[in-house]
Wavefront OBJ file of the C-alpha trace (Angstrom):
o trace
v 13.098 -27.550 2.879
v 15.111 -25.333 5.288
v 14.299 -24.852 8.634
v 15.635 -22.211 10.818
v 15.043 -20.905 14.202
v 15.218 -18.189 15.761
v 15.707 -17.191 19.200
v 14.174 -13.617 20.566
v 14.281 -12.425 24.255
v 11.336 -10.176 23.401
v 9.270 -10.756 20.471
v 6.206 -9.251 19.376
v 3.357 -11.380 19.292
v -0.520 -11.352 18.453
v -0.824 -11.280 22.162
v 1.914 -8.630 22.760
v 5.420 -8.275 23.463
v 6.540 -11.576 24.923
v 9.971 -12.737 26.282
v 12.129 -15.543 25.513
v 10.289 -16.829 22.050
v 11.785 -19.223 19.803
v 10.329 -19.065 15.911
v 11.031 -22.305 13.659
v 10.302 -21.156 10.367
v 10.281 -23.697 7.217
v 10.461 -22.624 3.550
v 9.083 -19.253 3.596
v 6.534 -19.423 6.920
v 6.519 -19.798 10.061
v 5.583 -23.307 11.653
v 6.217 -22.975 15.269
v 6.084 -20.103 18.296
v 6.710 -21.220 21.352
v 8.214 -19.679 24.529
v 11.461 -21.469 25.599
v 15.080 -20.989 26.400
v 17.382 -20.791 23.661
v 19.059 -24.090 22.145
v 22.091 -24.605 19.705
v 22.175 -23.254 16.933
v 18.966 -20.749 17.603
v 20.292 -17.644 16.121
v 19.636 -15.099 18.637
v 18.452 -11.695 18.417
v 17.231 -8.620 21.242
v 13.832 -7.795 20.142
v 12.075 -9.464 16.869
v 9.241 -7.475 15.526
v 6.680 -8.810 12.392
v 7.393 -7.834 9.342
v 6.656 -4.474 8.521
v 4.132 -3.284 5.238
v 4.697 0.246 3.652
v 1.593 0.571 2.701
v 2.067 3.628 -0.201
v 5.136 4.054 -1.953
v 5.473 6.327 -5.292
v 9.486 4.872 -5.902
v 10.354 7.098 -7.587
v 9.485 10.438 -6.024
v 12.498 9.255 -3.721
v 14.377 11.136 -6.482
v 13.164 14.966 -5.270
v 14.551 13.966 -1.751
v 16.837 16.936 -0.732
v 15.773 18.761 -3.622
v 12.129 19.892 -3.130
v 12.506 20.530 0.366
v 13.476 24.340 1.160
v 11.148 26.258 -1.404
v 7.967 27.829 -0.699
v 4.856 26.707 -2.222
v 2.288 23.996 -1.568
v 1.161 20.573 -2.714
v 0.379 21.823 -5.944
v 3.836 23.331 -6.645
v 6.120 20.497 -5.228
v 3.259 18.638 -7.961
v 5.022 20.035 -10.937
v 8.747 19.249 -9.607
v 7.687 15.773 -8.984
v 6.352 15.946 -12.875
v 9.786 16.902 -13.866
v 11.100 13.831 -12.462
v 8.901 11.759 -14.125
v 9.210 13.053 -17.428
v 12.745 11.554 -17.283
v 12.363 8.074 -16.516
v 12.366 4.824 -18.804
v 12.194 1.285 -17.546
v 15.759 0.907 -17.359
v 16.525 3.750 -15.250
v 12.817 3.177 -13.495
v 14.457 -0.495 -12.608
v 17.639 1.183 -11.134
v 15.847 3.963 -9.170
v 13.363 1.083 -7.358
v 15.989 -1.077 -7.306
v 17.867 1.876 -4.481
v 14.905 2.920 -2.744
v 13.793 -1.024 -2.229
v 16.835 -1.542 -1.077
v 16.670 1.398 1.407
v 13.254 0.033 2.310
v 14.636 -3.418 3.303
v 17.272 -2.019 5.294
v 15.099 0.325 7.585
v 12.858 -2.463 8.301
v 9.855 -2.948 5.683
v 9.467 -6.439 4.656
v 6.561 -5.787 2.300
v 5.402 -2.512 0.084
v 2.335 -1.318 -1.871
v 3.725 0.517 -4.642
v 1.047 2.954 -6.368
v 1.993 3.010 -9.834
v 0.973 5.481 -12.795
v 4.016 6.123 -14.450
v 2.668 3.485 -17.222
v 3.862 4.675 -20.664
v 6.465 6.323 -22.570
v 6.970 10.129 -22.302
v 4.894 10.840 -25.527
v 2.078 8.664 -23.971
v 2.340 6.215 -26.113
v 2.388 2.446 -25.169
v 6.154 1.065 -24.925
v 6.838 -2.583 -27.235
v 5.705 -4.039 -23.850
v 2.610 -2.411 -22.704
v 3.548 -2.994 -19.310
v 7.022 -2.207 -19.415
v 7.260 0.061 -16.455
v 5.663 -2.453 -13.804
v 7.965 -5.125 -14.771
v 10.732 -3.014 -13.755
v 8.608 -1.940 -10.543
v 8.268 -5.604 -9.791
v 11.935 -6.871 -11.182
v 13.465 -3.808 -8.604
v 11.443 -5.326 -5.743
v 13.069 -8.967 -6.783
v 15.793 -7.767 -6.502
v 15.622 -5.891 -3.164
v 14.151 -9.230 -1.593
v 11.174 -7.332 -0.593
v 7.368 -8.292 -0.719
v 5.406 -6.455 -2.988
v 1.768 -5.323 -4.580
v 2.121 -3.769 -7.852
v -1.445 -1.507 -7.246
v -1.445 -0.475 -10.617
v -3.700 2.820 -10.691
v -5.844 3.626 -13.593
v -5.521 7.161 -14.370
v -7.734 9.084 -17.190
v -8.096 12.773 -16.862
v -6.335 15.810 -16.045
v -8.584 16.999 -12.921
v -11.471 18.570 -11.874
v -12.971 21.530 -12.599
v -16.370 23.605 -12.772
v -17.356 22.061 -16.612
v -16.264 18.574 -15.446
v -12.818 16.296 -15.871
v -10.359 18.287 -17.493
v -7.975 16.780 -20.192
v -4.716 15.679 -19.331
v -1.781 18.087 -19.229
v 1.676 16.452 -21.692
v 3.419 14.807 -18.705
v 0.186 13.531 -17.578
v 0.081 11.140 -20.758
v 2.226 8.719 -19.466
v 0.526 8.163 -16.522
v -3.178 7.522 -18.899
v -4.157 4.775 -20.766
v -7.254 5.413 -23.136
v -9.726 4.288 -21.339
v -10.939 1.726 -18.362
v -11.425 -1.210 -20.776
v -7.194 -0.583 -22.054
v -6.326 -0.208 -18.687
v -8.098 -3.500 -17.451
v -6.703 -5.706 -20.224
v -3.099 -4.064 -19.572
v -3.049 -5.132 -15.776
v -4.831 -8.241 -17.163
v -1.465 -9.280 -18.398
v 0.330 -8.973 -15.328
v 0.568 -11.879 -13.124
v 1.201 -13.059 -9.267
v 3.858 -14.177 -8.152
v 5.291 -16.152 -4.579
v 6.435 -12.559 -3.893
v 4.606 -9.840 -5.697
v 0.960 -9.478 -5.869
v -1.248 -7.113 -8.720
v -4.057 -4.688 -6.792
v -5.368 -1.946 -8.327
v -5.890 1.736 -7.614
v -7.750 4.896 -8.770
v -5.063 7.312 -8.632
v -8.243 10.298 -7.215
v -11.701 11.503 -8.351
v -9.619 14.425 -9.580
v -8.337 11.621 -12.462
v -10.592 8.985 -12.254
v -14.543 10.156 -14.035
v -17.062 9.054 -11.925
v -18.599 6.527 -14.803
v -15.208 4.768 -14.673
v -15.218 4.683 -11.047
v -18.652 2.536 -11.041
v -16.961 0.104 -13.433
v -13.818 -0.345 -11.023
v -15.479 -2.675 -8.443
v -16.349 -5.144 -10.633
v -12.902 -4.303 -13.098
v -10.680 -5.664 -9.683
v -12.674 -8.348 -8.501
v -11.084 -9.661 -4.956
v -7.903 -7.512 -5.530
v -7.274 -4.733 -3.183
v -8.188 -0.950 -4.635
v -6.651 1.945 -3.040
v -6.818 5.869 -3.896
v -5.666 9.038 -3.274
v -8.598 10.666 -0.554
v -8.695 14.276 0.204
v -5.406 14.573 0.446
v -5.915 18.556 -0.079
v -8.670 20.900 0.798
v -9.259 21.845 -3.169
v -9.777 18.273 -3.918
v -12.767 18.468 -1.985
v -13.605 21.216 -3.020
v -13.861 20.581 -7.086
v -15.539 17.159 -5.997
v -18.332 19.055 -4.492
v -18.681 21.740 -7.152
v -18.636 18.609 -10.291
v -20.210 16.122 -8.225
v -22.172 18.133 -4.963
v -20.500 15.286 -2.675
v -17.176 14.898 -1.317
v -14.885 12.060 -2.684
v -15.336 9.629 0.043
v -19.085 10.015 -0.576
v -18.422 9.479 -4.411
v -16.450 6.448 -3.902
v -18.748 4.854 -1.671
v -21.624 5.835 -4.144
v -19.820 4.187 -6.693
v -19.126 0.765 -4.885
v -15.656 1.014 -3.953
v -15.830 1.267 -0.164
v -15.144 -2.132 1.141
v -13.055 -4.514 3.708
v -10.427 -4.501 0.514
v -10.640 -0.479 -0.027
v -7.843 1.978 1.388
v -7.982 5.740 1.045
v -4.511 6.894 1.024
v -4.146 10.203 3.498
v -7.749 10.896 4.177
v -6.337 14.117 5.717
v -9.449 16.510 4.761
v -12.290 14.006 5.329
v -15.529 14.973 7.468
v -17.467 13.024 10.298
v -19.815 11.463 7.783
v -16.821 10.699 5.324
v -15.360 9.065 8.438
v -18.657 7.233 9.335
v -18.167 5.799 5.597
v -14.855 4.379 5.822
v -15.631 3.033 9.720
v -18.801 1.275 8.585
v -17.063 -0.403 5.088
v -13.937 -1.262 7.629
v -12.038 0.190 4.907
v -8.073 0.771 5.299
v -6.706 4.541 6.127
v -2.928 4.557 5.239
v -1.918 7.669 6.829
v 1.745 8.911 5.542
v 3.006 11.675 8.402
v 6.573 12.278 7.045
v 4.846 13.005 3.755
v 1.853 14.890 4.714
v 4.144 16.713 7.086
v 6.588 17.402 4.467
v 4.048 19.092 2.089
v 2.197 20.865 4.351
v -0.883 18.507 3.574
v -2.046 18.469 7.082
v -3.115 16.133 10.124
v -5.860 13.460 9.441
v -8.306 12.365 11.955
v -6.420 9.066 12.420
v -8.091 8.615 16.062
v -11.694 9.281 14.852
v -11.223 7.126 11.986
v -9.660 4.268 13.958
v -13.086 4.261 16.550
v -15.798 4.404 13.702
v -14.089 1.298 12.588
v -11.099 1.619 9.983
v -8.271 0.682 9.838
v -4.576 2.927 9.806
v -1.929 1.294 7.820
v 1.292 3.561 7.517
v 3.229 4.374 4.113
v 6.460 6.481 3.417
v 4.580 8.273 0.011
v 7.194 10.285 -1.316
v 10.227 9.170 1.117
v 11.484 12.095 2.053
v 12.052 9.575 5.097
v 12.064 6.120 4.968
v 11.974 5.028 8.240
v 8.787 2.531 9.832
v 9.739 4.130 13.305
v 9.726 7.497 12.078
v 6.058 7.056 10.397
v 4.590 5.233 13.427
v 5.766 7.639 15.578
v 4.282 10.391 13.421
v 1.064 8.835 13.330
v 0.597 9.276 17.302
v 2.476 12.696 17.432
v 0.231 13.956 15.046
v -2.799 13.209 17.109
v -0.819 14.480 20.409
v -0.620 17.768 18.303
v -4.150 18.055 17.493
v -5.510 16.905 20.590
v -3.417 18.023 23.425
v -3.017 14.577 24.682
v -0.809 11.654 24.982
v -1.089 8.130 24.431
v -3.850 8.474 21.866
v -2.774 4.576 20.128
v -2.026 2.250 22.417
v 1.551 0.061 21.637
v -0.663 -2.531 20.129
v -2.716 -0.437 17.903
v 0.787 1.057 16.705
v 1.991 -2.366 15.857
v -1.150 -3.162 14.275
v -0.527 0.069 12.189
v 2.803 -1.519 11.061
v 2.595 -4.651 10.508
v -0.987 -7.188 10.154
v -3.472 -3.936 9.209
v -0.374 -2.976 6.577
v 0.287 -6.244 5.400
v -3.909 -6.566 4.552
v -4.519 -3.149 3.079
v -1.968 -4.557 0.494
v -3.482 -7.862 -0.046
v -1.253 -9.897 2.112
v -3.711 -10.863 5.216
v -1.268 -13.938 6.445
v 1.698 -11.783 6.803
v 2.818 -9.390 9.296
v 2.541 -11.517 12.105
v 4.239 -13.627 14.334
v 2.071 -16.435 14.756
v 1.869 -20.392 13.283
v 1.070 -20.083 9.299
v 1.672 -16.887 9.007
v 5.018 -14.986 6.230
v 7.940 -15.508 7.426
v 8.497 -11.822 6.834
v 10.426 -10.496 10.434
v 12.731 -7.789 11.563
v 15.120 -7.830 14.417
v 15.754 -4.546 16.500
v 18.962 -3.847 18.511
v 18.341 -2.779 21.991
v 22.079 -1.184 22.615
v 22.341 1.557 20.371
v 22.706 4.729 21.976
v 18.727 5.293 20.564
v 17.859 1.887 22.255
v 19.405 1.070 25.310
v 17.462 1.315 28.334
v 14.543 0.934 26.236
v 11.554 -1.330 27.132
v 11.315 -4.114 24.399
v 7.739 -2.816 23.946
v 8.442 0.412 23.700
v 10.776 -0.042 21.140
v 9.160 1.889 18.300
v 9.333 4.976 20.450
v 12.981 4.859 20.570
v 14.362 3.031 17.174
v 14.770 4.475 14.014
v 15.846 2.609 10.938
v 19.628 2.184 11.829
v 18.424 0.077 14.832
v 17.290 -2.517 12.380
v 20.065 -5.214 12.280
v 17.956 -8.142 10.308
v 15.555 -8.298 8.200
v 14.016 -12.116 6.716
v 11.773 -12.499 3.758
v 9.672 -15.989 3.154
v 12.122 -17.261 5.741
v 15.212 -15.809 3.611
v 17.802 -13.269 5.158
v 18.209 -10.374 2.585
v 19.510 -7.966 5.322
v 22.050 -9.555 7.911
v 24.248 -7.567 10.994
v 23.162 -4.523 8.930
v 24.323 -5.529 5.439
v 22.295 -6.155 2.474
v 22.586 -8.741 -0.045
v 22.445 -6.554 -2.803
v 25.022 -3.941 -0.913
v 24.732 -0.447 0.054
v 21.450 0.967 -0.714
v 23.252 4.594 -0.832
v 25.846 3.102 -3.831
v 22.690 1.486 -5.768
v 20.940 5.087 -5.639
v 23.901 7.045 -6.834
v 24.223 4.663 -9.730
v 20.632 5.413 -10.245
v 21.322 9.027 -10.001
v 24.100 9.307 -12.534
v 21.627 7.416 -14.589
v 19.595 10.255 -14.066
v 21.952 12.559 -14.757
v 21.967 14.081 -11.064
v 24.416 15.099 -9.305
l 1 2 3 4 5 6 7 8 9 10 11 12 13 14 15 16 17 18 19 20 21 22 23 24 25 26 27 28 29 30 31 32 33 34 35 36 37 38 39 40 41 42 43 44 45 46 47 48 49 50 51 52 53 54 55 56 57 58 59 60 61 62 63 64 65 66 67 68 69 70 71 72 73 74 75 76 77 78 79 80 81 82 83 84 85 86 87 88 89 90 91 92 93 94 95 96 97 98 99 100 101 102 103 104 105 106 107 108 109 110 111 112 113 114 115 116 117 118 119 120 121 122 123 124 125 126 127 128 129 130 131 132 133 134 135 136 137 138 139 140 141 142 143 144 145 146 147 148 149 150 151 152 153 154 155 156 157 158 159 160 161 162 163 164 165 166 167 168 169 170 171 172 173 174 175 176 177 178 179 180 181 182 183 184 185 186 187 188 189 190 191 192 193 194 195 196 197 198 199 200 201 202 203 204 205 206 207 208 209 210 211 212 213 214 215 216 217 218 219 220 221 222 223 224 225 226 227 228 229 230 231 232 233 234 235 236 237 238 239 240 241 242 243 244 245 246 247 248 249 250 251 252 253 254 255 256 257 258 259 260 261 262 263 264 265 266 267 268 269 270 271 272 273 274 275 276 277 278 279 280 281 282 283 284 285 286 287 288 289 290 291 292 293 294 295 296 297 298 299 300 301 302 303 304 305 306 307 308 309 310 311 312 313 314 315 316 317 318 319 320 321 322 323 324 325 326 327 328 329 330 331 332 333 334 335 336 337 338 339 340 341 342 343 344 345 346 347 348 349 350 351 352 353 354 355 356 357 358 359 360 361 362 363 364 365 366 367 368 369 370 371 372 373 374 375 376 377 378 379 380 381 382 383 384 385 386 387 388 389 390 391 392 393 394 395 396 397 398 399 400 401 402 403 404 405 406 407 408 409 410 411 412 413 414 415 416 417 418 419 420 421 422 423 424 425 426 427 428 429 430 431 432 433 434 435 436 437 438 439 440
């Protein structure tokens, strides 16, 4: 077994940022944190922070990036661009498109991603040779990439929500359906863990998920992690309360799901007994600011939710960024905005946020930590960019941004070293991917 140590003048630990740490990892955790001068052969780095979870990733919406960015509309328009994208995609070019943005992901800092997949079947709908064709290239992309992952594969059934009920699903929506919660089940049935990649489920909304299949869920996943879409927009809540007469944090808690392994993705639009809801089930909240800033979603209570008793995770969504710093910064500026004052998450709460809450709202609770036992999953921040120098080490994530990272380890493996990954430049891999695509 290799053993390797590592030497950090400032390191964040469960206790806070600490100087002069040294790390002995073995195989792929970590066996020993102690504070101590450096030795020979410690390889040394500025700042080493836990490895960081993006905790909602659709891969490959990283495809509109650019693209989607300078037209008018809403969520609901920049909805059917993103359907044009996936209309295109098979698992080969599916592989080479996750394959870039993983790689991207690596490099700016995440160790470890919860990718909420739908895009399950061919374009006609129908099943591919290998019903599960499209996750295996989700999960071979993230092998690749040397990055922890959760497949949360998301059970999708219906076209929306309207006055009569579900609607049925519109042509592109096909691919993202299977026929029913029973074909779904035995589909992600077949899918396995692995030392790296874990299988959670998700409902993609109440907008596609009927409530009768959302009371069959809880039991469906068992101790796997369930996430969902939660009034992300103001008409989602809407339709919910005109079909069901409750909004759709109400309906999922109804329905079972609200738990210590539930996260509701955005929860932008939620009320103070939705937030009760999700405080009281110590639910997850990944909040997505680049995203929800980006499509005019709106700001979530990410305070209020925090004090009833959730949890914030952070996820990059539809990476128009992909940067941790950028997101954790968002997710106090945000509040700032709405509140007209500063400091609303402490620097511990924010690493929380980034690392151990994101690491457990994808069903990895020993990682994204710096402590005995836990992942070796870590990243290592330079303090002497012009972004970083005369930084405090803990007050690092208010000056870095993803070209700060230098290092990034994996189950005590280096996949991103003095800035270079081991699968090369993330920005080659996605053009490749591109001209697969046919875009320019």
């Amino acid at each position: 077994m290799t053993t390797t140590t590592i030497w950090a003048r400032h390191a964040q630990l469960p206790i806070g940022m600490t100087a002069k740490v040294r790390i002995t990892i073995a195989g792929d955790r970590i066996r020993a944190v102690e504070r101590a001068e450096p030795e020979p052969g410690d390889i040394r780095f500025a700042v080493v922070l836990p490895g960081i979870a993006n905790g909602h990733s659709h891969a490959f919406h990283r495809a509109l990036r650019g693209r989607v960015q300078d037209t008018r509309g809403n969520f609901w328009t920049w909805r059917d661009q993103m359907y044009g994208i996936a209309r295109t995609l098979t698992p080969e070019s599916y592989f080479a498109l996750a394959h870039g943005v993983f790689v991207e992901m690596v490099c700016s800092g995440f160790t470890a991603v919860g990718e909420f997949h739908y895009l399950h079947h061919g374009e006609d709908g129908q099943s591919y040779d290998n019903p599960n064709a499209m996750g295996e290239a989700v999960i071979a992309a993230a092998q690749a990439a040397g990055i922890r992952l959760t497949l949360l594969d998301t059970l999708y059934l219906s076209g929306g929500l309207a006055g009569a009920g579900h609607l049925p699903l519109d042509p592109v929506q096909r691919r993202f359906a299977d026929r029913d919660i029973a074909a779904w089940a035995r589909r992600v049935g077949d899918l396995q863990d692995t030392a790296t990649c874990r299988i959670g489920m998700a409902a993609h909304s109440v907008r596609a998920v009927p409530r009768e299949s959302l009371l069959q869920l809880a039991s469906v996943a068992g101790h796997r992690v369930i996430h969902a879409h939660v009034s992300e927009q103001p008409a989602e809540n809407a339709a919910s309360g005109l079909v069901y007469g409750m909004s759709p944090t109400q309906l999922l808690d109804v329905s079972g799901l609200l738990s210590d392994r539930f996260t509701a993705v955005h929860a932008t639009h939620v009320s103070a007994d939705d937030i009760a809801r999700l405080g009281q089930a110590r639910s997850f909240v990944c909040m997505c600011p680049t995203t929800e800033g980006d499509l005019a979603d709106g700001i979530g209570p990410a305070r209020a939710m925090a004090d009833a008793g959730a949890r914030i995770s952070l996820g990059s969504d539809q990476h128009a960024v992909i940067d941790p710093f950028v997101e954790v910064r968002g997710l106090e500026m945000h509040e700032r905005l709405n509140s007209g004052e500063r400091g609303r998450f402490s620097l511990d709460e924010l690493s929380l946020a980034m690392s151990r809450d994101g690491y457990a709202c994808i069903g990895w609770p020993e990682g994204g930590q710096l402590r005995v036992g836990a992942l070796a999953d870590l990243v290592a921040v330079r303090r002497d960019s012009a972004r970083t120098v005369g930084t405090r080490a803990a007050q690092i994530v208010y000056s870095a941004n993803a070209g700060d990272v230098s290092d990034v380890m994996v189950g005590g493996e280096f996949v991103v070293r003095a800035g270079v990954h081991r699968s090369g430049d993330p920005g080659a891999l996605l053009s490749k991917a591109f001209t697969r695509l046919r875009m320019d």
